[in-house]
Backbone as JSON Lines, residues from 0, in Angstrom:
{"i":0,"aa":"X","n":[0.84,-1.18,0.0],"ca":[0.0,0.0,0.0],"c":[0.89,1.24,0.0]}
{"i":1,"aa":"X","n":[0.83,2.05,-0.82],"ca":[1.39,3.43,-0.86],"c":[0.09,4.78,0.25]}
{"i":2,"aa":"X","n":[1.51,5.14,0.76],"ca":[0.73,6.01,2.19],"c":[1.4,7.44,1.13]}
{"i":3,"aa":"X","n":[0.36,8.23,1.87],"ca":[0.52,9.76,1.13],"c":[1.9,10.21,1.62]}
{"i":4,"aa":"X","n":[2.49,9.8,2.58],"ca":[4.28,10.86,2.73],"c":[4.9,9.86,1.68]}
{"i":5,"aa":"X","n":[4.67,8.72,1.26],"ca":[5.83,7.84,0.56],"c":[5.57,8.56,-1.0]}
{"i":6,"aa":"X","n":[4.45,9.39,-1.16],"ca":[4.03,9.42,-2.45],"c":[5.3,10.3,-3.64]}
{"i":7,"aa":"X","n":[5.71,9.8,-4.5],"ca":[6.6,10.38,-5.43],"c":[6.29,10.51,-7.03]}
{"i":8,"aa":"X","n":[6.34,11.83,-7.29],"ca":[5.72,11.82,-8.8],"c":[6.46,10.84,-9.88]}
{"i":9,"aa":"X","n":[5.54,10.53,-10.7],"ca":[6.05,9.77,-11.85],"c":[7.24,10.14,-12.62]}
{"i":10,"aa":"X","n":[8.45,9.42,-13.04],"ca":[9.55,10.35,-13.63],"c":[9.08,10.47,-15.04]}
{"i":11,"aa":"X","n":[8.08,8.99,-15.59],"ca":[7.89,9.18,-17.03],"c":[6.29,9.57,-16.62]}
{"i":12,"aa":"X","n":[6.22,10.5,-18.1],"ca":[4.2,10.89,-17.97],"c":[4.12,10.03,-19.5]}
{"i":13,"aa":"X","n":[3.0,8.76,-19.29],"ca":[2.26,8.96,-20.57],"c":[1.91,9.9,-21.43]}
{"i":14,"aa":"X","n":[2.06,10.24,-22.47],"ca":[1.06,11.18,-23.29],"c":[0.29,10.39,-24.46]}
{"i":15,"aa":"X","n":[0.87,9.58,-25.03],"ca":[-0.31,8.7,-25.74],"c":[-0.24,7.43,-25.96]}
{"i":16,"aa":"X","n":[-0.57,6.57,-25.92],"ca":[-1.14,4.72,-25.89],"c":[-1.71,4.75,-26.97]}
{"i":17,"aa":"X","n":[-1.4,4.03,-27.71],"ca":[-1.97,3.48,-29.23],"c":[-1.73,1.58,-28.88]}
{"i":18,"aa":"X","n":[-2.92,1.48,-29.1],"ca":[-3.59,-0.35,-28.41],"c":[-4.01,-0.69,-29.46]}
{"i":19,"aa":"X","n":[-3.65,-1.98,-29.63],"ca":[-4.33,-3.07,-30.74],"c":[-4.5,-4.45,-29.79]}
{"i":20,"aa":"X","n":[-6.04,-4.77,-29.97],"ca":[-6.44,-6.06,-30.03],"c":[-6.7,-6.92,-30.74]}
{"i":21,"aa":"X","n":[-5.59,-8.13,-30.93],"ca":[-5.82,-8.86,-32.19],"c":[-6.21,-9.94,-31.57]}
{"i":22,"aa":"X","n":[-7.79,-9.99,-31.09],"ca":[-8.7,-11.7,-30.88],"c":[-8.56,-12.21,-31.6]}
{"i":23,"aa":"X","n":[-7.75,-13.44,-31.31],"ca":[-7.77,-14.92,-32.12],"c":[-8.66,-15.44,-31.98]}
{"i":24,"aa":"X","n":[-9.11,-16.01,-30.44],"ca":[-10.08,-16.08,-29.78],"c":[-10.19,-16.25,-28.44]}
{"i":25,"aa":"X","n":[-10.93,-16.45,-27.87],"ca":[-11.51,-16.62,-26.18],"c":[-10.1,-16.8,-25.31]}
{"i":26,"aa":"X","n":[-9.17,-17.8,-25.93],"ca":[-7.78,-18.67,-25.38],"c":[-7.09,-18.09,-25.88]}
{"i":27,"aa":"X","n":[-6.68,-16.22,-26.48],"ca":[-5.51,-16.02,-27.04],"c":[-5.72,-14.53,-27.61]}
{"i":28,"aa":"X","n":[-5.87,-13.56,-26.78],"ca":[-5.47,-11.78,-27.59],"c":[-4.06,-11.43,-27.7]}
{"i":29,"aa":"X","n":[-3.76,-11.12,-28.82],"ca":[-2.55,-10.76,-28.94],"c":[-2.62,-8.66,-28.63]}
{"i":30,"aa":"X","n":[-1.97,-8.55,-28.01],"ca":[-2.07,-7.1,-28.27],"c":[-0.68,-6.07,-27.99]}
{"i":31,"aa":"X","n":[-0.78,-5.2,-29.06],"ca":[0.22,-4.59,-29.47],"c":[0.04,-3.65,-28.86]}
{"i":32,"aa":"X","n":[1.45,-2.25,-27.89],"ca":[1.46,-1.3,-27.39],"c":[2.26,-0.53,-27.6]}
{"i":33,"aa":"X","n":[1.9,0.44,-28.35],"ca":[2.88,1.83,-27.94],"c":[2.72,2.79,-27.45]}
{"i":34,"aa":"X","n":[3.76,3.41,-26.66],"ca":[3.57,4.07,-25.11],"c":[4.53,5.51,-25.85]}
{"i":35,"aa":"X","n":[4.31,6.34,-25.7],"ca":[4.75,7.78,-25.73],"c":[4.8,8.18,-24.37]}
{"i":36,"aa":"X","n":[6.17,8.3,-24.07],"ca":[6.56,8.76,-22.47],"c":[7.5,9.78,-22.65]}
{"i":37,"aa":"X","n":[6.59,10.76,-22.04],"ca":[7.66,12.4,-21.6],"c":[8.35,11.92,-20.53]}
{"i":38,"aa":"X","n":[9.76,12.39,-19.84],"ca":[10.39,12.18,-18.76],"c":[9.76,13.77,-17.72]}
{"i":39,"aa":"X","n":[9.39,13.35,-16.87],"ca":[8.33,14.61,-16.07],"c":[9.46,15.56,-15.82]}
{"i":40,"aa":"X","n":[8.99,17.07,-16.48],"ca":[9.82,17.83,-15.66],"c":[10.26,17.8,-14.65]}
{"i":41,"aa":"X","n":[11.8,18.58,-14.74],"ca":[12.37,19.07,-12.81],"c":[12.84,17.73,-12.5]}
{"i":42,"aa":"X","n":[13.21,16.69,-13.76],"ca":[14.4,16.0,-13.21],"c":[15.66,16.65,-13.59]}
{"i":43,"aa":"X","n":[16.71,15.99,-12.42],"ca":[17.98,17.02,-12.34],"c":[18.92,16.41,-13.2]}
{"i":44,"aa":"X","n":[18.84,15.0,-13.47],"ca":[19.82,14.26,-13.9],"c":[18.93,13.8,-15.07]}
{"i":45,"aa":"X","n":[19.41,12.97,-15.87],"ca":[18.87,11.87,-16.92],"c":[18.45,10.84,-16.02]}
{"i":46,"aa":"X","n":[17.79,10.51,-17.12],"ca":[17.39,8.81,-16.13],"c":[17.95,7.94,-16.92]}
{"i":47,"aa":"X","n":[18.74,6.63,-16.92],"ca":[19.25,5.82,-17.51],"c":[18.35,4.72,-17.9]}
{"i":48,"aa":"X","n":[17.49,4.6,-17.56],"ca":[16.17,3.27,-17.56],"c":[14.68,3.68,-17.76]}
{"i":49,"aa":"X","n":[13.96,3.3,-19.03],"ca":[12.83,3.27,-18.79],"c":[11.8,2.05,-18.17]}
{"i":50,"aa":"X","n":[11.06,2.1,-16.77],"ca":[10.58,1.26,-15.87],"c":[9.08,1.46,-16.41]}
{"i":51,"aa":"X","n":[8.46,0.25,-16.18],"ca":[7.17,0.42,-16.57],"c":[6.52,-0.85,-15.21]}
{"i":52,"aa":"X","n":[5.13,-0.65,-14.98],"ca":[4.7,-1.73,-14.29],"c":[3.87,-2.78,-14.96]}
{"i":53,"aa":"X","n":[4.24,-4.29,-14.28],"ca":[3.53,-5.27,-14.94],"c":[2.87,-5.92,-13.52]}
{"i":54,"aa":"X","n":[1.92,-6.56,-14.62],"ca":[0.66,-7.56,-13.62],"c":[1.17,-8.36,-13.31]}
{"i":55,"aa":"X","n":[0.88,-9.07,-12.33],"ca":[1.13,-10.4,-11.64],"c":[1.08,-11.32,-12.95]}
{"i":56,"aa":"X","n":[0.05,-11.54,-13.19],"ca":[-0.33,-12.47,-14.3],"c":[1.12,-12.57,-15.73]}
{"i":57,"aa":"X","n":[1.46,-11.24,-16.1],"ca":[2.91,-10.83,-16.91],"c":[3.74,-11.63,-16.3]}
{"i":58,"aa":"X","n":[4.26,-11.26,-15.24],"ca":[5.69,-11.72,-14.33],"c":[5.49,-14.0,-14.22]}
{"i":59,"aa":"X","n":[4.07,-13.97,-13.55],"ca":[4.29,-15.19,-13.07],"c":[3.4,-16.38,-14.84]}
{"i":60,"aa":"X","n":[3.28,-15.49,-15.87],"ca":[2.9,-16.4,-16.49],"c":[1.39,-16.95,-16.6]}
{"i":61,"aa":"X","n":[0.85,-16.43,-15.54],"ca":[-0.61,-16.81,-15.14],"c":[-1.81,-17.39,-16.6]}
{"i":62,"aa":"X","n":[-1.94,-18.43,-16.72],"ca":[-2.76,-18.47,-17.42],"c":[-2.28,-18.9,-19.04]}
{"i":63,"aa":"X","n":[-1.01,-18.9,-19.3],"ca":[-0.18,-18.24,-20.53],"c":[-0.1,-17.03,-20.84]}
{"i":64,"aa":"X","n":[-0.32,-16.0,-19.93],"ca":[0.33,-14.69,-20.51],"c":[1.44,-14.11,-20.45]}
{"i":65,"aa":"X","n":[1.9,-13.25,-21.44],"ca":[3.37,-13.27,-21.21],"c":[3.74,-11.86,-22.13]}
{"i":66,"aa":"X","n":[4.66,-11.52,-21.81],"ca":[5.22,-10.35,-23.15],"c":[6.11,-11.51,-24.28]}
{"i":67,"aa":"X","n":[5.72,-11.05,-25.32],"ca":[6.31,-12.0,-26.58],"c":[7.48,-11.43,-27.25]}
{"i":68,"aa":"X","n":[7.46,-9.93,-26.7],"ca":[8.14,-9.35,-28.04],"c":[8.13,-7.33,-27.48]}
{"i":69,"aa":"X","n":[9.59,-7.19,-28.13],"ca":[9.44,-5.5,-27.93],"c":[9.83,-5.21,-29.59]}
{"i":70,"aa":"X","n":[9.16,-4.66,-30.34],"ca":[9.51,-4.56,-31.7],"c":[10.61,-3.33,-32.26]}
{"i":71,"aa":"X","n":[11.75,-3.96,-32.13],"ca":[12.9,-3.06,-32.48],"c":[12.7,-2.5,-33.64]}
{"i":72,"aa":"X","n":[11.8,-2.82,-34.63],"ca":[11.91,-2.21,-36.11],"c":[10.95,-1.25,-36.91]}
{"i":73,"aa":"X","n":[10.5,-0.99,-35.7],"ca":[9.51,0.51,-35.91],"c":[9.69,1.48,-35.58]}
{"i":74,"aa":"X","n":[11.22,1.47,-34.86],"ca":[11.52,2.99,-34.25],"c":[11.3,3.0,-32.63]}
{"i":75,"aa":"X","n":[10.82,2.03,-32.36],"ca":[10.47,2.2,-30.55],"c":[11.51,1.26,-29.56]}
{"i":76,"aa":"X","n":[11.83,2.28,-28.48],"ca":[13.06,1.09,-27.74],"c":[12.9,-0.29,-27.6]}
{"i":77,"aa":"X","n":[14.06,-0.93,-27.37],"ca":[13.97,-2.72,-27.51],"c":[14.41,-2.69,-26.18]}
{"i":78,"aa":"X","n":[15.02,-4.18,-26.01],"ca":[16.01,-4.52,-24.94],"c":[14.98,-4.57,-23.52]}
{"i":79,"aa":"X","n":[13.74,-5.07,-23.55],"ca":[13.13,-4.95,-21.78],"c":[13.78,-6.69,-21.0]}
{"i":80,"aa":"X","n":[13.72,-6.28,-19.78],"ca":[14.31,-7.56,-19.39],"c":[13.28,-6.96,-17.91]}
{"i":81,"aa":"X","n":[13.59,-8.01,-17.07],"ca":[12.35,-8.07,-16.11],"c":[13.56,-7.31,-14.62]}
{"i":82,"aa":"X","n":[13.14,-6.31,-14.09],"ca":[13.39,-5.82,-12.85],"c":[12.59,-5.98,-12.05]}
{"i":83,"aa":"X","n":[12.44,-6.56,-11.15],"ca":[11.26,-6.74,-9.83],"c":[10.16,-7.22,-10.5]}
{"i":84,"aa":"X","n":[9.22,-6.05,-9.92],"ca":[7.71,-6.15,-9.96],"c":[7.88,-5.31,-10.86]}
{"i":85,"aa":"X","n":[8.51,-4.51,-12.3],"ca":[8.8,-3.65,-12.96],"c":[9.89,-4.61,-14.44]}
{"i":86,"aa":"X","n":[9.21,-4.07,-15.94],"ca":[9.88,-4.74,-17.12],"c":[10.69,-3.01,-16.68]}
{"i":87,"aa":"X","n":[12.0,-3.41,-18.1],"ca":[12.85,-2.1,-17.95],"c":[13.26,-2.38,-18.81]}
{"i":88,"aa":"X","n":[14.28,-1.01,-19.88],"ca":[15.0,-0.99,-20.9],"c":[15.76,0.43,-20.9]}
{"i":89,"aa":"X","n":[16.78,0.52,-21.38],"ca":[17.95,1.57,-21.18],"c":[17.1,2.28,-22.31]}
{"i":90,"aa":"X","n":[17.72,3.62,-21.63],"ca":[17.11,4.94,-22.64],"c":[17.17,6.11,-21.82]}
{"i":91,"aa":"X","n":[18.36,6.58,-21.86],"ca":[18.47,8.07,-21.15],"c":[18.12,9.31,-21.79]}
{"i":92,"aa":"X","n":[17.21,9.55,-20.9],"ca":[15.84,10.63,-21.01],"c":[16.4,11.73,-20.27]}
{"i":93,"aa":"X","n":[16.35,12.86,-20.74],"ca":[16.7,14.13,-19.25],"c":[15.03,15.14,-19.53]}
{"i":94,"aa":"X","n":[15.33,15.59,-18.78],"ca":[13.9,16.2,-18.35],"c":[13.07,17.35,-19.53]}
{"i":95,"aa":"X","n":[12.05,16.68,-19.95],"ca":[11.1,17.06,-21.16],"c":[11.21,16.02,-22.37]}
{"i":96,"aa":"X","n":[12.41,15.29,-22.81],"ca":[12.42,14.62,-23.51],"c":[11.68,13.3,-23.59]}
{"i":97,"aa":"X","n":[11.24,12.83,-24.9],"ca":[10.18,11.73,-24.54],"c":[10.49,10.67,-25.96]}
{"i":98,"aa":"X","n":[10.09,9.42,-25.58],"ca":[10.46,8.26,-26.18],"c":[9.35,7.3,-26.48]}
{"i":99,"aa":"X","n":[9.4,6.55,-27.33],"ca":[7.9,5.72,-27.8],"c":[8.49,4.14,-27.44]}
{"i":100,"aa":"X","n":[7.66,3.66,-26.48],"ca":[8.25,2.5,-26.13],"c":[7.08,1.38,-26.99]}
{"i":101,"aa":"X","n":[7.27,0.31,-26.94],"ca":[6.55,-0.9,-28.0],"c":[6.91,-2.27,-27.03]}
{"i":102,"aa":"X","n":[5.74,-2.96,-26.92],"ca":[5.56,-4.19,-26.35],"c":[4.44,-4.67,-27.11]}
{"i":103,"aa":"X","n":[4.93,-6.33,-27.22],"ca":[3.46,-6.85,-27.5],"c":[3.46,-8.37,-26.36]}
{"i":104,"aa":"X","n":[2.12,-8.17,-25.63],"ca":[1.33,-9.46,-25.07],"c":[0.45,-10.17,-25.35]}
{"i":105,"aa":"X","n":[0.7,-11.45,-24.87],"ca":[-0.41,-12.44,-25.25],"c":[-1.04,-13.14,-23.88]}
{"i":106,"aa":"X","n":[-2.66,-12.93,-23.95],"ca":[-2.91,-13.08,-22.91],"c":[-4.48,-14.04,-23.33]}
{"i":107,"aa":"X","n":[-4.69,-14.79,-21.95],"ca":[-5.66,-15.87,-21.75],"c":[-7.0,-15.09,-21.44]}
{"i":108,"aa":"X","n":[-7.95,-14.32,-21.84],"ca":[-9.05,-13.91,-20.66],"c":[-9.73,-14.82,-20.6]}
{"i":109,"aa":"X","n":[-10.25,-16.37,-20.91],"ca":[-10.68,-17.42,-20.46],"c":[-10.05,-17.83,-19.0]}
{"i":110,"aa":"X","n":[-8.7,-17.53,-18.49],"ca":[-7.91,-18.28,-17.77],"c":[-8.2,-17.07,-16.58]}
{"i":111,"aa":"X","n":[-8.29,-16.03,-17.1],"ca":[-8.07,-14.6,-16.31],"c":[-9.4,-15.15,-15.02]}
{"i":112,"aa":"X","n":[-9.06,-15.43,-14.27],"ca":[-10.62,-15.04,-13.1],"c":[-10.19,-14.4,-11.67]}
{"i":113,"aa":"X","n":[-9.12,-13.03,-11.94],"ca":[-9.04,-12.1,-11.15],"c":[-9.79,-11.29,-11.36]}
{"i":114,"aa":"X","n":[-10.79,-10.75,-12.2],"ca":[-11.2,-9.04,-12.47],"c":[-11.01,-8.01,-13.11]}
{"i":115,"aa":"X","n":[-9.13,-8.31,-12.93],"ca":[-8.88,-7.37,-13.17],"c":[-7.94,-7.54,-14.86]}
{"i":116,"aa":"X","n":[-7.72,-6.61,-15.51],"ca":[-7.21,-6.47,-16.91],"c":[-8.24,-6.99,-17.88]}
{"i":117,"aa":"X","n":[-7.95,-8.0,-18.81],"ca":[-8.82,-8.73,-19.56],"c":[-9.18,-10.15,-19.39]}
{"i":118,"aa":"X","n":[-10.22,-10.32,-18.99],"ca":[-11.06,-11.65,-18.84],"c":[-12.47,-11.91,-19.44]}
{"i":119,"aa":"X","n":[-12.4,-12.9,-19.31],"ca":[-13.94,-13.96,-20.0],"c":[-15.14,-13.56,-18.92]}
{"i":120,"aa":"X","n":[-16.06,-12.72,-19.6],"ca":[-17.39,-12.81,-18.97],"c":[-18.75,-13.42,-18.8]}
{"i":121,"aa":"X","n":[-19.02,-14.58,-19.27],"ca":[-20.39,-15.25,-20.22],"c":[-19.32,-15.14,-21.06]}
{"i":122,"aa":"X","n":[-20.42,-14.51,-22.21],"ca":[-20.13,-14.9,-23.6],"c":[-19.29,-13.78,-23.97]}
{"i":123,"aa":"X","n":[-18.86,-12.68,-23.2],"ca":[-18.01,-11.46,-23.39],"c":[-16.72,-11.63,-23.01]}
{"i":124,"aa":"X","n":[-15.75,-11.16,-23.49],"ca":[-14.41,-10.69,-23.33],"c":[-15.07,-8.92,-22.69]}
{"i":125,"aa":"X","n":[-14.09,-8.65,-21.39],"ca":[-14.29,-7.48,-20.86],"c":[-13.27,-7.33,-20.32]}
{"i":126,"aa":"X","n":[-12.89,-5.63,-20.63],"ca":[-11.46,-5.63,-19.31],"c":[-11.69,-4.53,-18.36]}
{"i":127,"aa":"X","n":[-11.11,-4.25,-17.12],"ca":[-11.25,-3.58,-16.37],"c":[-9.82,-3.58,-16.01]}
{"i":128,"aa":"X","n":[-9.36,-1.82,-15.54],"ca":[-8.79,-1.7,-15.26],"c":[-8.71,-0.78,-14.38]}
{"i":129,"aa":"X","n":[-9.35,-0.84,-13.48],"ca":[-9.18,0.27,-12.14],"c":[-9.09,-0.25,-11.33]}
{"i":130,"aa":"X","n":[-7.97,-0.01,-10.45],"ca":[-7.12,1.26,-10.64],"c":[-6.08,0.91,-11.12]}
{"i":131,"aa":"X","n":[-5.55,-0.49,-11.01],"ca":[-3.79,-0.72,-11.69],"c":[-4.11,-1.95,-12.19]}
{"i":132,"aa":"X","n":[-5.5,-1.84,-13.37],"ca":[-6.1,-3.31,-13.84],"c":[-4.85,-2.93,-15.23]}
{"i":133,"aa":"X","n":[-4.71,-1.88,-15.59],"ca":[-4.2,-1.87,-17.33],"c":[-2.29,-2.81,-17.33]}
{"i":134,"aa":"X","n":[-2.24,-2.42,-16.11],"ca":[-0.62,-3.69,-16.39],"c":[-0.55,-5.1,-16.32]}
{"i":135,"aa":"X","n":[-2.03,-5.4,-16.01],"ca":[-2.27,-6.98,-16.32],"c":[-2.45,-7.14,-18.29]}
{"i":136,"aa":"X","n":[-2.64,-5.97,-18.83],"ca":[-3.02,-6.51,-20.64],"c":[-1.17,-5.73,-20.97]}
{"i":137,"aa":"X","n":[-0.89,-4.67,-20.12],"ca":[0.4,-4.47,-21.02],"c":[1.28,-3.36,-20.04]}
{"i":138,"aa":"X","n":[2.48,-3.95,-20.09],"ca":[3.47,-3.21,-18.71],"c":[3.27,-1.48,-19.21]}
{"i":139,"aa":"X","n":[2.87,-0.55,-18.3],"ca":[2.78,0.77,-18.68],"c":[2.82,1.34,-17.05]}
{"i":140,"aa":"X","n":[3.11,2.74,-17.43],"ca":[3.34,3.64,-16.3],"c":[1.86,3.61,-16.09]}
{"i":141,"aa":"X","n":[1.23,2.6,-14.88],"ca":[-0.06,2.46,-14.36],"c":[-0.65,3.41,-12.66]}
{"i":142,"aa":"X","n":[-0.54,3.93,-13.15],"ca":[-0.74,5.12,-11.83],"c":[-2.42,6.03,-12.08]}
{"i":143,"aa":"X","n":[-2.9,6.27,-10.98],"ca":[-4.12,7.08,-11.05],"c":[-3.76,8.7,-11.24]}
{"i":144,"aa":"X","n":[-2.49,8.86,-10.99],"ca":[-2.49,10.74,-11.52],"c":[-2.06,10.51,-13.01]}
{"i":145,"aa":"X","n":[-1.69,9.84,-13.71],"ca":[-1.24,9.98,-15.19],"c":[-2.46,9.72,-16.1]}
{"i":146,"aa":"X","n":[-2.64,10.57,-16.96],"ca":[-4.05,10.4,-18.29],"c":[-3.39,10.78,-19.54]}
{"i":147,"aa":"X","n":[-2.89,9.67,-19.98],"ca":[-2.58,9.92,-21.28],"c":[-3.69,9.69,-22.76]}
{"i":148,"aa":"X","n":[-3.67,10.48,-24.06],"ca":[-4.94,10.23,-25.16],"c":[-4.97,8.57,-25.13]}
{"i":149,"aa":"X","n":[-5.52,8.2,-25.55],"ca":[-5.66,6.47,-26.36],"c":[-6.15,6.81,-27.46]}
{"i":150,"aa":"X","n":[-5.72,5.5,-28.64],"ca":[-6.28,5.25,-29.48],"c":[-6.07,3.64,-29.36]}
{"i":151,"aa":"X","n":[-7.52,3.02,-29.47],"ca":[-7.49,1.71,-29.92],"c":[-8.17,1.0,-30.7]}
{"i":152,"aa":"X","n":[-7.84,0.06,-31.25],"ca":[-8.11,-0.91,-31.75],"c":[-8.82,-2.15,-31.9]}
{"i":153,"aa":"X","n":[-9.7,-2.59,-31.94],"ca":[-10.28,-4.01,-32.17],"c":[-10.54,-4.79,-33.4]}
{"i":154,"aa":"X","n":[-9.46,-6.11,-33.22],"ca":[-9.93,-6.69,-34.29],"c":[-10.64,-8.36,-33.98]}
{"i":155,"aa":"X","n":[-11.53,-8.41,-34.57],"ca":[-12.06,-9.56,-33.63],"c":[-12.8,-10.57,-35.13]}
{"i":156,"aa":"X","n":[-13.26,-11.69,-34.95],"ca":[-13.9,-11.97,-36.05],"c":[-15.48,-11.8,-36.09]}
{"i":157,"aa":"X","n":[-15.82,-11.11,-36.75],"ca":[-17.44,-11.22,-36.16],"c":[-18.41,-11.87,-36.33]}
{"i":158,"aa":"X","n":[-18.43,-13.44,-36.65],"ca":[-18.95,-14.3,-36.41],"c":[-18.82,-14.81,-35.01]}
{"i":159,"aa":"X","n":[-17.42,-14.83,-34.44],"ca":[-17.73,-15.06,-32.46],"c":[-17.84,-14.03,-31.98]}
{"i":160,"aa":"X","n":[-17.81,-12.51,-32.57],"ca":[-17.81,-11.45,-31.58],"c":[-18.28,-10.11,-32.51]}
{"i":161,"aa":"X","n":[-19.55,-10.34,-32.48],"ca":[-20.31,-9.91,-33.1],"c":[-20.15,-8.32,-32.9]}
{"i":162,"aa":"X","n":[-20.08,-8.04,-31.6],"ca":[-20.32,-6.98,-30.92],"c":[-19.11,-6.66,-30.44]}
{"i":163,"aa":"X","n":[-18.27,-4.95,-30.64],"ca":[-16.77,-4.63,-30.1],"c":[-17.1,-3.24,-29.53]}
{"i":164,"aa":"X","n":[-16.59,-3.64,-28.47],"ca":[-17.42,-1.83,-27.83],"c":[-16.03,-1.22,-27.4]}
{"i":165,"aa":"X","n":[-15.78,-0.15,-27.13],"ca":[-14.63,0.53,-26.49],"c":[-14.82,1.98,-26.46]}
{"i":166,"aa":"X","n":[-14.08,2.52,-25.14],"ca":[-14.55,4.13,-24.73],"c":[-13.97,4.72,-25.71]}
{"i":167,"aa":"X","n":[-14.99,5.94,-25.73],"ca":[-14.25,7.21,-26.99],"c":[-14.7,7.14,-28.17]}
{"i":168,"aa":"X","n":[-14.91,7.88,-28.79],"ca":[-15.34,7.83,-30.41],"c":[-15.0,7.45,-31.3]}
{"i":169,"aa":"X","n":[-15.74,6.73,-32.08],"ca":[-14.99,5.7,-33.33],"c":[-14.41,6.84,-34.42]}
{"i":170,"aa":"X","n":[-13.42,5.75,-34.84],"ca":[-12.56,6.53,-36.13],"c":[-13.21,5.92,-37.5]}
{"i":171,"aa":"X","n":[-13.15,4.81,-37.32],"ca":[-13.34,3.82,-38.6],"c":[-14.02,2.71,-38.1]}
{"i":172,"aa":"X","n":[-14.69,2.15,-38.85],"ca":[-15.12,0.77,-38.46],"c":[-15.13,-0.16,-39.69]}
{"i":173,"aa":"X","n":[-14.59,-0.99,-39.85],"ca":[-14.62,-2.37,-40.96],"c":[-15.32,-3.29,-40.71]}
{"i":174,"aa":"X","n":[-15.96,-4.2,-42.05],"ca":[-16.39,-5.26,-41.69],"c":[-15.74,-6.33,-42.65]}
């Protein structure tokens, strides 16, 4: 539990999340992340490491989920390897400068029966993420003072999933 004197601002701020859900099906979302992280003003030094938080479910495997992949060939940092309760990758940031980080996970929401991130509801796939549900689908600076834009994605087949709902206003829709 974090008590209000321990509290310390974020060094990286989200500013935008661009999410893809690629449903295979029920036993298997693949989903792709890129993270746009400012280093928060009124640091004094660089930071040598970008830290992000992951779910239990990430770290211990839960279910088959796992990070598969950081995609070096789009321009976004590589190299995460697992620190603690925290993935990490070198990238010295000094204060205002910002970097697009890229992960992709694969995760069970059939297997999921915590609540929290993405799991099997009935006949729904649903995720929840409040308050630190979003580092169970993908390691990110998961904190309640950070609001970065989103844009996402669903791709699903719509013969099993007829129906794709997600907050915010549609851009496009295909069938």
């Amino acid at each position: 539990m974090l008590r209000r004197v321990d509290y310390k601002r974020a060094e990286f701020v989200p500013e935008h999340v661009e999410l893809t859900f690629d449903v295979q099906s029920r036993e298997e979302v693949r989903v792709r992340a890129h993270i746009t992280l400012r280093r928060a003003e009124g640091g004094e030094t660089p930071v040598k490491k970008v830290r992000l938080h992951a779910g239990d479910n990430l770290k211990k495997g839960r279910g088959g989920d796992r990070i598969i992949a950081s995609p070096a060939d789009d321009g976004t940092l590589a190299g995460w390897q697992w620190a603690g309760d925290e993935v990490e990758c070198d990238a010295e940031l000094s204060s205002g400068e910002s970097c697009t980080v890229g992960l992709q996970t694969v995760l069970n929401p059939s297997k999921n029966n915590s609540g929290n991130g993405l799991y099997a509801s009935g006949a729904m796939l649903t995720a929840l993420c409040e308050s630190q549900g979003f580092r169970c689908i993908a390691p990110m600076v998961d904190r309640p003072d950070v609001r970065p834009r989103w844009t996402t994605t669903l791709i699903a087949d719509p013969t099993e999933f007829p129906v794709c709902l997600a907050n915010g206003t549609m851009i496009r829709e295909d069938t």
